[in-house]
C-alpha positions in Angstrom: 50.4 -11.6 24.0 48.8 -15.1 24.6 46.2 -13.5 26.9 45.3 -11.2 24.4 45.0 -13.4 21.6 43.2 -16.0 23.6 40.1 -12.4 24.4 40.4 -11.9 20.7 39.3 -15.4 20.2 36.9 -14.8 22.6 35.2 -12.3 21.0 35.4 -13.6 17.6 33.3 -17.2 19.2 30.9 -14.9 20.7 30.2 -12.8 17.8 30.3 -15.9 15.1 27.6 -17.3 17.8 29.6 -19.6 19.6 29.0 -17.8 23.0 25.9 -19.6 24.4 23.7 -16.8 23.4 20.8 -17.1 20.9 21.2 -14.4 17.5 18.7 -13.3 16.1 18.5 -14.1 11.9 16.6 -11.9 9.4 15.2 -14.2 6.8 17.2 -15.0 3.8 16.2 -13.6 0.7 14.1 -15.6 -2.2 13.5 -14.6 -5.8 11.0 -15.8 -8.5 10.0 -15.9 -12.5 7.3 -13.4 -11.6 7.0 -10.1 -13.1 4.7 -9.7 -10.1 4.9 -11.4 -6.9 3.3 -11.2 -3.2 3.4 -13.3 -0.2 0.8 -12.7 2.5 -0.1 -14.2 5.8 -3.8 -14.3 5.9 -4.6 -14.1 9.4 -2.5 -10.8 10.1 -3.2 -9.3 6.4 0.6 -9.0 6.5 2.7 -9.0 3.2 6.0 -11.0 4.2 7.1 -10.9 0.4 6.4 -8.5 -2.4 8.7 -8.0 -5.4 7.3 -5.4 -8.2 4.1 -5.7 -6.0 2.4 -2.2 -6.9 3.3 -2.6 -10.3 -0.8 -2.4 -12.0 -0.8 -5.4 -14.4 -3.5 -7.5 -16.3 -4.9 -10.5 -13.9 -6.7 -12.5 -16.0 -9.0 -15.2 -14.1 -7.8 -13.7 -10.8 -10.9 -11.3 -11.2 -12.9 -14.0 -10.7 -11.9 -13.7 -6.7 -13.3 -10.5 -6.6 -16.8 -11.5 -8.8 -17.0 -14.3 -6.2 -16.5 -12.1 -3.1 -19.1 -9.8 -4.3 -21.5 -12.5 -5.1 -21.3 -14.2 -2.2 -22.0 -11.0 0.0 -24.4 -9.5 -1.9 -26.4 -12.9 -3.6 -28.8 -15.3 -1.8 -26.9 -18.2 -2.8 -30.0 -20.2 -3.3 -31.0 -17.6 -6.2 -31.5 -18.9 -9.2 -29.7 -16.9 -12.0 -30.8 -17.2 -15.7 -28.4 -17.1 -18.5 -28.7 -14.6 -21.1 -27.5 -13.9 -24.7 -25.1 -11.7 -23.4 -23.8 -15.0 -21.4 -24.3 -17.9 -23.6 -20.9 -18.6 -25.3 -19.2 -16.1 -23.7 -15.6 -16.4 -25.3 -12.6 -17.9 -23.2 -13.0 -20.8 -20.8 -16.5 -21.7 -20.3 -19.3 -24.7 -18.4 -21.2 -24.1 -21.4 -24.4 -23.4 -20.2 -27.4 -22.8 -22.3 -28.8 -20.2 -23.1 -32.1 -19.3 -20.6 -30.8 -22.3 -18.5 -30.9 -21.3 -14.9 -28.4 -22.4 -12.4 -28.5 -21.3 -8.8 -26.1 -18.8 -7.6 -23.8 -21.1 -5.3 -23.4 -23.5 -7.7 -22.3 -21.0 -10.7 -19.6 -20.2 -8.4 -18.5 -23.3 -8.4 -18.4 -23.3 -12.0 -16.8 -20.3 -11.7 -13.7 -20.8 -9.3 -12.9 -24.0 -10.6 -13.6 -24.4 -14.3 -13.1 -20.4 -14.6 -16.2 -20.6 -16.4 -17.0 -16.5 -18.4 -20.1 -17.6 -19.0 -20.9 -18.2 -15.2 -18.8 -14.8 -14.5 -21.3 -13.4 -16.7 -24.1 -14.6 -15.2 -23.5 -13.6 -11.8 -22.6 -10.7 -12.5 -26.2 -9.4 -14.1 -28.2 -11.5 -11.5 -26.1 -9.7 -8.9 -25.6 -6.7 -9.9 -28.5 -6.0 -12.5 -26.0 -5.7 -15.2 -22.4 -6.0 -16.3 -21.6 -2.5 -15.7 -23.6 -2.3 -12.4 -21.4 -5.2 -10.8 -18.2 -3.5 -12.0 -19.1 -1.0 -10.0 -19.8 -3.2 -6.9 -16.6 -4.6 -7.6 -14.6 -1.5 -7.5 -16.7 -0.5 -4.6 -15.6 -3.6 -2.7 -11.6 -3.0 -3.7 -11.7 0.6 -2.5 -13.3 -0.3 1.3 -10.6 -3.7 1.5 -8.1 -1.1 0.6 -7.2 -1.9 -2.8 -5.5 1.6 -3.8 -4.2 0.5 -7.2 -7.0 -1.8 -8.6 -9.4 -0.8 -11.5 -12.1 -3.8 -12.4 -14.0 -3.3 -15.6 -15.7 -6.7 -16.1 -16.1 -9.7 -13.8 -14.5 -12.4 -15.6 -11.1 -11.1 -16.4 -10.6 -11.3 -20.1 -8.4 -8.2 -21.4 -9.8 -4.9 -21.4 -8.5 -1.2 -21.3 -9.0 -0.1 -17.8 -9.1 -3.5 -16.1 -5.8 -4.0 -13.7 -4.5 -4.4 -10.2 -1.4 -5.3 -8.5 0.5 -8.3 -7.0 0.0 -6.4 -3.7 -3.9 -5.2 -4.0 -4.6 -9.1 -5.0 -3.1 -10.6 -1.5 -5.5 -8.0 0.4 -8.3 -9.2 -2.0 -7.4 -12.7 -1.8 -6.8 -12.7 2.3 -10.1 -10.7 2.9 -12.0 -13.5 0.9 -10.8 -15.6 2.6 -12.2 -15.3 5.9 -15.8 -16.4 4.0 -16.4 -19.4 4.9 -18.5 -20.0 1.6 -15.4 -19.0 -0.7 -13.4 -21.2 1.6 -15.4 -23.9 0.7 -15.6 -23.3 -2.5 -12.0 -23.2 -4.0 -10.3 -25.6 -1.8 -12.4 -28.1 -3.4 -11.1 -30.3 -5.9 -14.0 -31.7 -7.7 -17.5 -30.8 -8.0 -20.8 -32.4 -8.8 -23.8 -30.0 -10.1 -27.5 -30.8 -11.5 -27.8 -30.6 -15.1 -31.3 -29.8 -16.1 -30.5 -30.2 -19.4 -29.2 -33.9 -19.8 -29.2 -37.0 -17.6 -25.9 -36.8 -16.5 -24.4 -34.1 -14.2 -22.1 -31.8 -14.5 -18.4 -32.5 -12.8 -16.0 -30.0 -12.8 -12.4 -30.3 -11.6 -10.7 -27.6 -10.1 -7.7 -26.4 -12.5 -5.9 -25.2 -9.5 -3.1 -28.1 -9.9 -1.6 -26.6 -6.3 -4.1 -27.9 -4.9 -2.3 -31.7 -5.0 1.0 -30.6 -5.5 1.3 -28.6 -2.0 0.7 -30.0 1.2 -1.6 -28.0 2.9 -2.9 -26.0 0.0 -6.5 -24.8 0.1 -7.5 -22.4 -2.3 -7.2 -20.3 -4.7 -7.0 -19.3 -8.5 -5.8 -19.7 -11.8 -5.6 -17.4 -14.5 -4.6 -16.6 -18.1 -4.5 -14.5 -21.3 -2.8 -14.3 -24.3 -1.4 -10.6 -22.9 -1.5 -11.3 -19.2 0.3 -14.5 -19.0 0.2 -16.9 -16.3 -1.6 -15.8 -13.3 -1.8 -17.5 -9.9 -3.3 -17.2 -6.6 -2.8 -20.0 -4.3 -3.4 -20.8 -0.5 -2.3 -23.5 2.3 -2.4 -23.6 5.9 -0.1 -25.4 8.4 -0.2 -25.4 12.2 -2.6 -23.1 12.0 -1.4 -20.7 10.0 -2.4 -19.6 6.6 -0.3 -17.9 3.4 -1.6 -16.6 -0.2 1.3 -15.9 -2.8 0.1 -14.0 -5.5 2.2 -14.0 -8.7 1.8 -12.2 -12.0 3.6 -13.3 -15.6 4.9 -16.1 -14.2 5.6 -18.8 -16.0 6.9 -21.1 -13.5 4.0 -20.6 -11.2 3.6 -23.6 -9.1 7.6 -23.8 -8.4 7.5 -20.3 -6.9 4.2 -20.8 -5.5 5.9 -24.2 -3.7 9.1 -22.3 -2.8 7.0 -18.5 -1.8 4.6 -21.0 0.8 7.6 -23.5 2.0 9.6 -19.5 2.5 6.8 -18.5 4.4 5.9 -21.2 6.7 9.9 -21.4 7.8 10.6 -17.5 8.8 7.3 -15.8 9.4 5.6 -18.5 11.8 2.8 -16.9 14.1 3.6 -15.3 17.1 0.4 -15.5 20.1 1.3 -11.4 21.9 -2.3 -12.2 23.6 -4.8 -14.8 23.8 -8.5 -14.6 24.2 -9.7 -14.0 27.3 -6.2 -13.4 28.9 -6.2 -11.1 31.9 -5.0 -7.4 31.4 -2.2 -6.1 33.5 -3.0 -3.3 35.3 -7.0 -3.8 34.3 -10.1 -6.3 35.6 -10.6 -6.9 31.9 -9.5 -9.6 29.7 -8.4 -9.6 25.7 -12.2 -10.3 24.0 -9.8 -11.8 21.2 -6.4 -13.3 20.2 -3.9 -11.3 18.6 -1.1 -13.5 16.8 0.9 -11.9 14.3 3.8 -13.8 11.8 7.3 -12.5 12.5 10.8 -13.3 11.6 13.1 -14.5 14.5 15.1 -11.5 14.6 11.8 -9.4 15.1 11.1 -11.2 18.2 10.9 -8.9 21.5 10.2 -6.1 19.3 6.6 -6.2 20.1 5.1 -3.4 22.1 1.5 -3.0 23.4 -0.3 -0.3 24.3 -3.4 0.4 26.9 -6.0 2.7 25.9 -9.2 3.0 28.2 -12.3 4.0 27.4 -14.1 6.6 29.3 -17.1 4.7 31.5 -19.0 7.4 30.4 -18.4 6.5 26.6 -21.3 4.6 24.4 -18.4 2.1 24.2 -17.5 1.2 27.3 -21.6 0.9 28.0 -22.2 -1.4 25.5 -19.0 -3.6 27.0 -15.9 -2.7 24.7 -13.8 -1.1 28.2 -10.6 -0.1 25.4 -8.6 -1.5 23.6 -4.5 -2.9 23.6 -3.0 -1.4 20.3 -0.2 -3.5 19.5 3.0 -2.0 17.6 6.5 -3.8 15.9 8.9 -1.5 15.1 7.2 1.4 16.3 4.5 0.3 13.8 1.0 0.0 14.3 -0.3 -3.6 13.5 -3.2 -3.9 15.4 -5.3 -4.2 18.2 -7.4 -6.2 20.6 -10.8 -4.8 22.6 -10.7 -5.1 26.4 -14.1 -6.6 27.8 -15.4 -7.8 31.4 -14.4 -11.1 32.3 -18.2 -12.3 31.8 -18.5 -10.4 28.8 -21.0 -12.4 26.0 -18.2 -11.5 23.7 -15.6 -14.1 24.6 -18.6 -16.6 23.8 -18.6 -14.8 19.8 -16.6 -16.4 17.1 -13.3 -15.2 17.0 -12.5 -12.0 14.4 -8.8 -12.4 13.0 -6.1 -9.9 13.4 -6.8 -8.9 10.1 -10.4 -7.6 11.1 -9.3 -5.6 14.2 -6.1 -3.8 12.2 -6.5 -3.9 8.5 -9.6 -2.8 8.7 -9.2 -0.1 10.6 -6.7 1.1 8.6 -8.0 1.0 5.4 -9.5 4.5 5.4 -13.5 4.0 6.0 -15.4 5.4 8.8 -18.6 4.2 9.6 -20.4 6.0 7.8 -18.3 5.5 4.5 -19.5 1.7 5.5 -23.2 2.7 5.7 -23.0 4.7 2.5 -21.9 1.8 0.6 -24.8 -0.4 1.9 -27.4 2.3 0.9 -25.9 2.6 -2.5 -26.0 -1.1 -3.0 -29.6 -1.9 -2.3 -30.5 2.0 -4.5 -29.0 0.4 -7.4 -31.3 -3.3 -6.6 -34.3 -1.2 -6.0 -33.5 0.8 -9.1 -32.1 -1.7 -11.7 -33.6 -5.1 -10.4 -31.4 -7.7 -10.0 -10.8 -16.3 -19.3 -8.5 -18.0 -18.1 
């Protein structure tokens, strides 16, 4: 009886984790005040968190991501844009401009990110677009190649209007594809910025209303927003050892406590995981990985990884022009990515690095090359043809 009691014991250590062996955890769950939340690891273009995250809601400001993303691809930043009637006193939060002043483009979005300036929105939008309605379309255009299923833009500066939505869920994609820009980087991790007024002799100074940015170590971006019907909105951004989360959240009205509590959440269960660095020999191959592939997973996901070797044919245009396959990369039996397989002297390895996000997300978001190329040709149709809230 004593022997037995003493294996039940045994068994009981072992299970409760007593036994010397490491167990796995899942991580704990976390709630918010959102109506609307998401959580996504920018890098990977993984969601880690999403509660009510395809639910189509009004974003307020948060359009403005989208108007910047747009504007920066598709502007010379160096532009200068010219306000017009249609601009000038634009209702909502404003920089005031004047009406026929001219501002150059990068500097407007400035004045857009971090004063949420409509009257800037406004502005870029007709200089970049031609009109209004033209950079609406760009706009939608742009959601529907990141992969933004359940998104509808009707006007670039957010203020409520029938038609104009999108989702917790579509606004981490938005907001992790922007953020591999280095120029919308730039622009809403700063704090405070100083911009030529031709029409005084002082200059303008804006200071970002993104409070996150001082309360959050770390933080680096991204958005405020608000109407009367949409609520509090919030996109914001930090990065730690290398790693780097957006939390999205929608009606919210206590924003930067969740925010705090979605990024600390994130950080602790979902660090990044290397599968492969750049450059690394291939088993099996004389290639090497032409990029890294490091993906955020929970402990209890770890050794769930699996790769898989695909080679190209060396008759194939790929394999040519130096891409010799690929490694398609899998948790759960899921697809989450993949790395190309190059020569160990391939020029590549020399190239900036592309994220995980460019060599999985982007494949999966449903556009060939030629849906790529179509978009580009309707884009400079409609310059040759039409000229140039919170």
């Amino acid at each position: 009886m004593r022997r037995l009691w003493f294996l039940l014991l045994a068994l009981w250590l072992v299970a409760a984790g007593f036994g010397g062996i490491p167990t796995a955890q899942a991580a704990p769950g976390i709630s918010t005040s959102a109506e609307g939340a998401a959580l996504i690891d920018v890098t990977s273009g993984r969601l880690l968190y999403s509660v009510k995250g395809d639910k189509q809601m009004r974003i307020a400001s948060l359009t403005k991501i989208m108007t910047a993303i747009v504007a920066i691809e598709n502007g010379k930043l160096t532009d200068l844009a010219k306000v017009s009637k249609n601009a000038f006193g634009k209702e909502g939060s404003s920089i005031y401009l004047k009406l026929n002043e001219e501002m150059n483009l990068k500097d407007l979005l400035y004045g857009l990110m971090l004063r949420s300036g409509n009257d800037a929105a406004t502005t870029i939008a007709e200089h970049v677009g031609g009109s209004v309605e033209g950079f609406a379309y760009m706009m939608n255009e742009k959601a529907r190649m990141i992969g933004m299923t359940r998104s509808s833009f009707k006007n670039p500066s957010g203020l409520d209007e029938e038609g104009h939505y999108s989702t917790a869920s579509d606004m981490a994609k938005l907001t992790a594809y922007a953020l591999k820009n280095p120029v919308f980087q730039e622009i809403v991790k700063t704090k405070v910025k100083k911009v030529p007024n031709p029409n005084e002799s002082w200059d303008y100074s804006w200071v970002n209303k993104n409070k996150m940015l001082s309360l959050y170590d770390g933080a680096d971006g991204v958005k405020t927003g608000y109407t009367k019907l949409a609520k509090r909105c919030l996109v914001s951004s930090a990065t730690r050892g290398g790693q780097q989360l957006a939390v999205v959240t929608l009606n919210d009205p206590n924003d930067w406590i969740d925010h705090t509590q979605l990024l600390d959440y994130g950080f602790e269960h979902y660090p990044l995981t290397t599968l492969i660095g750049k450059a690394e020999p291939v088993e099996g191959t004389e290639f090497v990985a032409g990029a890294p592939f490091r993906y955020p997973a929970e402990q209890a996901e770890n050794g769930k990884f699996e790769r898989k070797l695909i080679l190209n044919d060396v008759t194939s245009t790929d394999y040519k022009l130096g891409l010799k396959g690929r490694i398609e990369f899998t948790l759960n039996g899921r697809a989450i990515g993949n790395v190309p397989l190059v020569a160990k002297d391939s020029p590549r390895l020399s190239a900036t690095d592309r994220s995980t996000f460019a060599f999985s997300e982007s494949d999966a978001d449903g556009w060939r090359l030629s849906d790529r190329w179509l978009y580009i040709l309707s884009a400079f149709t409609r310059v040759m043809f039409t000229g140039q809230t919170d």
